[in-house]
N, C-alpha and C positions, 0 to 999 in steps of 0.2 A: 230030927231030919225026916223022918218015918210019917209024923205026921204033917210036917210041912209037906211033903212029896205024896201024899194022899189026896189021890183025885185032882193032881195039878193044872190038867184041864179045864177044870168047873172054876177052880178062884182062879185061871185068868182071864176065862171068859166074864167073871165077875167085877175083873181089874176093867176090863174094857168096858163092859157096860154101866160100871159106874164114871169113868171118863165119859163117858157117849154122854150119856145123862149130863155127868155136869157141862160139857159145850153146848148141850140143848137147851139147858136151864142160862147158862151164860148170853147164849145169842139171841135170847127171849128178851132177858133182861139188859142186854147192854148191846144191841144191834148195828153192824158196820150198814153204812148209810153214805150215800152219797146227795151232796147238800150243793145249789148254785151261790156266790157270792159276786156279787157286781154293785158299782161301779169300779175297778182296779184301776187310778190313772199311771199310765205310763211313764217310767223315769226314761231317761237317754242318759247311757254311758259313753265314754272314747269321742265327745262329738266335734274334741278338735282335731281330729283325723281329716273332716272334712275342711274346716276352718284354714289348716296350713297346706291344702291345694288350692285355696282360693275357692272354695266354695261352699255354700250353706244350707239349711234343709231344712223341711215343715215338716210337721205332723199332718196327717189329712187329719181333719174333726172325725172320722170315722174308725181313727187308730189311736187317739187319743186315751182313751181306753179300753179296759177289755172287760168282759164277764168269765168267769174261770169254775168248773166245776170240781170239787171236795168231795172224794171215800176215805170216810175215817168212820172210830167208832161213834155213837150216839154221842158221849160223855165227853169226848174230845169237841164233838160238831156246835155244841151248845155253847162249849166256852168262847168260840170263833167269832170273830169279824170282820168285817173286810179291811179293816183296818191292821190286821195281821199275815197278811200277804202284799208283798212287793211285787211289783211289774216292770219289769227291764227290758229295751230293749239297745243293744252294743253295735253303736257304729261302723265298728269293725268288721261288724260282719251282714254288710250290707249288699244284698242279690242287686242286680240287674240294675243298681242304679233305683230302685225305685221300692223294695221292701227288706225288712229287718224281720229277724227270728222272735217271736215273743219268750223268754223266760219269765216263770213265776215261780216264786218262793214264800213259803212262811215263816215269819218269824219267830213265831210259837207253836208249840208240840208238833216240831216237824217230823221227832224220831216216832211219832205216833200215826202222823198222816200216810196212807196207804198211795195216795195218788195225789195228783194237780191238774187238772187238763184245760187248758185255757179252749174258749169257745172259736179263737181264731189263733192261729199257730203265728199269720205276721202282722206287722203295722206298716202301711203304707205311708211314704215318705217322698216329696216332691224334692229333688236336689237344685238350684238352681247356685246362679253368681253371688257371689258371701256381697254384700256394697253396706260401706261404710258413713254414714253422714252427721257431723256437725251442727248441733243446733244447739242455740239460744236458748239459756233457762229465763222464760217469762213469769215475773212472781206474782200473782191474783190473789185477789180477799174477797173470803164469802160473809156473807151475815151482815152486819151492823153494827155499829157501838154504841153506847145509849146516848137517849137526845140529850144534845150540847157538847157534843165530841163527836170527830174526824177521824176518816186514815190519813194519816201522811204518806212521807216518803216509805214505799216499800223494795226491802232489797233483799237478797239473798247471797249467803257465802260463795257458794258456786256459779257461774253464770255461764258455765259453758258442759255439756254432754256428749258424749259420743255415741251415737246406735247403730250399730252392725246387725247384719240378718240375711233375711231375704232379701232380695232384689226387689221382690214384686211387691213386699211390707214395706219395708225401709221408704221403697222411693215414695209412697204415701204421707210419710211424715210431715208435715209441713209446719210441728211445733212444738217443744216440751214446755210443760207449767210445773208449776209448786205453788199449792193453794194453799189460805191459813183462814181459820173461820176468827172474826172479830167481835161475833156477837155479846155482848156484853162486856166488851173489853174496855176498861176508861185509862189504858196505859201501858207503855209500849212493850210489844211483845216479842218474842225469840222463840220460834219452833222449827223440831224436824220433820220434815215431811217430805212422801215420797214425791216423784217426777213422774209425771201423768203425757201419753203422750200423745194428738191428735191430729188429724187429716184437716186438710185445706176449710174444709165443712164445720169443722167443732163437733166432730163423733170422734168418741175416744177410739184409740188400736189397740188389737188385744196384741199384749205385749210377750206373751209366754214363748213365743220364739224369736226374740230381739234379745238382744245381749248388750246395755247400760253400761257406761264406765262408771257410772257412780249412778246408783237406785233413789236419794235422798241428799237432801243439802237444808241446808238450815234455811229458814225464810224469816226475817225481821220487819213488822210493821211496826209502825210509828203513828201513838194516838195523840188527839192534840184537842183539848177545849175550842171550842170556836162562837165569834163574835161578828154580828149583823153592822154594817158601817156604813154611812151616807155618803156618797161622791161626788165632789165639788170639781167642777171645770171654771177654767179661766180660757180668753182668748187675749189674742193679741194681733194688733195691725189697722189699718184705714183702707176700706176699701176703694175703686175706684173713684176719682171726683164724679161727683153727682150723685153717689152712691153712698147708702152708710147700714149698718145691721140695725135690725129693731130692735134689737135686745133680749130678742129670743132665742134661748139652747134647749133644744132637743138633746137625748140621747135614748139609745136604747138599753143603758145600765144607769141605775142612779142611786142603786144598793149593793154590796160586795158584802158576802159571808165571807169571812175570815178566820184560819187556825194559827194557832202560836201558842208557847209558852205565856202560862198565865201571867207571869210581870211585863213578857212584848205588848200582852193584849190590853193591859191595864192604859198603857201609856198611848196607846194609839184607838183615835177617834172617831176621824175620818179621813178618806182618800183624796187627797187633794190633787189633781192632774196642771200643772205649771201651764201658766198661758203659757209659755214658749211651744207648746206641744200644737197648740193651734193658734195659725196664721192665717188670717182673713186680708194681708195686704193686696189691694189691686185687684179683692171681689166683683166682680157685674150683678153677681146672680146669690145664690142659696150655696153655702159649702159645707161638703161631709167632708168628714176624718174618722178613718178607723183607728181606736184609740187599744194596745194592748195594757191595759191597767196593771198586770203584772209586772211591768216594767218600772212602775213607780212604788210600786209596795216596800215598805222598809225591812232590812234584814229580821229576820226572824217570824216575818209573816207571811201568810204561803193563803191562798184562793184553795176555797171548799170546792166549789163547782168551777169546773174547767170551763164550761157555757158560758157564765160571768165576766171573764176574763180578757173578752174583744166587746169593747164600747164602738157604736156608732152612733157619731157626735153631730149635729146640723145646725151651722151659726145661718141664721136668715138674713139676706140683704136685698134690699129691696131701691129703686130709685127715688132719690130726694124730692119731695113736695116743696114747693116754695111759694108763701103766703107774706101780704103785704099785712104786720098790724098795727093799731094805734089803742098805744098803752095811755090810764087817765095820770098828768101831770099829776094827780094827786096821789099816786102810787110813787113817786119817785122822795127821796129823802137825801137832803146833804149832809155829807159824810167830814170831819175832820175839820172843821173851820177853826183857822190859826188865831190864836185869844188879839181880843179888841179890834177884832171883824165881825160882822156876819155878811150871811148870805142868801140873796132871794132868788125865786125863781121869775123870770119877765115873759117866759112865752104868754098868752095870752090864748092860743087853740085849744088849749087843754088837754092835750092828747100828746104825744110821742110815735111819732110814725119810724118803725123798725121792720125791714125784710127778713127773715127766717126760713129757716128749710127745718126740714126733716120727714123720716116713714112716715105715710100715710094716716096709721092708728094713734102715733103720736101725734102729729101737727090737728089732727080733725076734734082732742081734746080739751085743745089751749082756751083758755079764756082770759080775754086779756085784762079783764079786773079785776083776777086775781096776779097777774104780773106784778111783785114790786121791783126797784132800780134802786140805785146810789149813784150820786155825785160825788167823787170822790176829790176836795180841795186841795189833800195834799198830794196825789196823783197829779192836778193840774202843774204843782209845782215845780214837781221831778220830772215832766213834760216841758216846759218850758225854760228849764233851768235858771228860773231866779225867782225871788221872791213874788209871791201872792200881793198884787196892791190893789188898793179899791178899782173898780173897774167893771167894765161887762164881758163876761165871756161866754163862749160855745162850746159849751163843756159834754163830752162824751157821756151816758147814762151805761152803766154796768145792772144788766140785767138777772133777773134771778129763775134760771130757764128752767124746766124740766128735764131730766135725760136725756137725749135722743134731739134737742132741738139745737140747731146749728144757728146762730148771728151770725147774717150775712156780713153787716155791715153796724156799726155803732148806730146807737140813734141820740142825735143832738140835742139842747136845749141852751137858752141862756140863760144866764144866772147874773144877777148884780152881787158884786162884792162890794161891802161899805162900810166905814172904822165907826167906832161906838166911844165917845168920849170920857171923858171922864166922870161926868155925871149922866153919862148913860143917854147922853144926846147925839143923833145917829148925822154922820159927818159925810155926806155926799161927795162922788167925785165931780170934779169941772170937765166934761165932756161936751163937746162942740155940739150945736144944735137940739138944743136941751129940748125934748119932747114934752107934752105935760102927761105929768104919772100921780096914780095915787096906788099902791101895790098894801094889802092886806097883809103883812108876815105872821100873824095866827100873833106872834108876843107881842109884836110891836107892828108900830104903825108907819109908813114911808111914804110921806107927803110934798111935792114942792117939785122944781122946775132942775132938771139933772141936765146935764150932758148927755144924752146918750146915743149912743150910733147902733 
């Protein structure tokens, strides 16, 4: 004891100055510091306090978040991030209508942190009327799918959203999307994706103070092989007398890309539009028709490009030409002569005078040398109702016209009909005032004093 209590003044002065020493040696080597940490974003707690009076609230972009200043020691400061402090600010406890208290906290070595001082004690907040609206989920595809495939039909789970907010936000909305990228895609696809929300303009809203009934919904495109097809029009009808189509159709489509199911596509070739769809009866003039082609596509086949899908059709009608012509007898040929007759032709002009109509570009390329006819014997027949007996007739010629050329009226000729014996000696009929003839028939020969009227 004697020597412990020897000179107890000098070792406590020594207790103490070896403490002093080591916090000078400690605060050398391990220094409290004060460090800035920023950006801090702002959480909101309690914020349906406001919600269930009917009203709603912003953040200003200037309270959005905070920078907050840290004293702690060195060895603590180092391990920090900002990502280890929280920023709250509690609905609850909101001044004047228009600012909130900032609290900050760390999450880590709080029982070590000396301090927290945020660089602004509140967050400014706009209160206005909570407004609720209804919109439409629009489903969109980005990208492309490789060539010789389509998007189809696109749809999504969800088709309807709710956004509540601000007044002054909300009432901006003018549309929620759910986009799906297709790029590469050769078959049909099912994704989640969120709901994107945009102003009248197609500038997206920043949505951080809007409150979604549902964030995402499923969005399904449908890929589809696709096939190039030729399109056939028909018409139908007689336009006014004196009037007839040249035969010419316009359209402004005459190709359709088409997608489907590779066995729809196999089997389908071209688009055939039904004359019934156009009606040229009782034309004067030129007629369009706006054709929607999709209306004739058969199930299972669906138009690539929506552009495609209205045809403008134009049948031409123009007023009938009417030309006098004479075809050469040697162009016409008897048709059907009943056994142990024949039959000659007796005009002697040589020609065939027939009146004709038709368009312009038509009737202006006839030549009438190239016109053939028939006489058709057993026609005369079943015109007359009874039998064929030698004689002379004025027999109709059935002409062999080009498209578009209208027989006004038949054109005539005579014909001698005369029995052929049994040895192949030609039997003349007895007609009153026998003319004298001698007629060539190319087989045989026809001589001698007939009857003929």
């Amino acid at each position: 004891m004697k020597k412990l209590t020897d000179n107890i003044g000098l070792k406590l002065l020594s207790i103490l100055l070896a403490l002093l020493l080591w916090l000078i040696v400690v605060s050398i080597d391990n220094p409290v510091m004060t460090l800035p940490f920023s950006p801090i974003p702002i959480t909101v707690e309690n914020a349906t306090v406001l919600e269930e009076s009917g009203k709603a609230f912003e953040i200003l972009d200037s309270s959005k978040t905070v920078s907050i200043s840290v004293r702690a020691e060195r060895s603590v400061l180092s391990e920090l991030s900002r990502d280890d402090f929280k920023a709250v600010i509690d609905m609850g406890e909101l001044e004047d209508n228009q600012r909130v208290p900032i609290t900050v906290r760390a999450t880590r070595y709080s029982d070590r942190i000396q301090s927290i001082t945020p660089r602004q004690a509140y967050a400014n907040v706009v209160i206005e009327d909570l407004l609720e609206k209804p919109l439409s989920i629009i489903p969109r595809v980005t990208g492309a799918p490789p060539e010789g495939y389509a998007v189809g039909k696109v749809s999504t789970l969800s088709n309807i959203v709710r956004v509540s907010g601000p007044e002054s936000i909300v009432s901006t909305v003018d549309r929620a999307e759910v986009a799906v990228n297709v790029s590469g895609m050769a078959s049909e696809i099912h994704s989640s994706e969120p709901i994107r929300l945009y102003d009248k303009n197609g500038n997206a809203i920043n949505q951080s103070s809007l409150d979604l009934s549902i964030d995402k919904t499923t969005i399904t495109a449908e890929i589809y092989k696709t096939k190039k097809v030729d399109v056939v029009y028909g018409y139908t009808g007689d336009p006014a007398p004196g009037y007839a189509s040249s035969g010419i159709l316009s359209s402004t489509v005459n190709s359709i890309t088409v997608m489907g199911e590779d066995e729809d596509l196999e089997t389908f070739s071209r688009l055939s539009i039904p004359a019934s769809a156009i009606d040229i009866t009782g034309a004067e003039e030129n007629v369009t028709f706006t054709i929607k082609l999709s209306n004739y596509l058969p199930s299972g086949i669906y138009p690539v490009n929506r552009d495609e899908t209205t045809a403008s059709v134009t049948i031409y009608v123009e007023p009938l030409q009417q030309i006098n012509m004479s075809i050469p007898i040697t162009n016409v040929q008897i048709t059907n002569i009943p056994d142990g007759l024949s039959a000659i032709i007796l005009d002697t002009s040589g020609v065939v005078e027939v009146s004709v109509s038709g368009v312009e570009d038509v009737i202006k390329t006839l030549n009438p040398a190239l016109i053939t006819g028939t006489v058709d014997i057993a026609a005369l027949s079943q015109e007359s109702g009874s039998t064929i007996e030698p004689n002379v007739y004025s027999a109709p010629v059935s002409f062999d016209w080009p498209d578009g050329v209208i027989e006004n009226a038949y054109g005539y000729i005579r014909i001698l009909v005369h029995s052929i014996g049994d040895s192949g000696t030609v039997s003349m009929p007895t007609i009153a005032e026998p003319p004298s003839l001698s007629i060539d028939s190319g087989t045989e020969t026809v001589s001698g004093n007939g009857n003929i009227g």
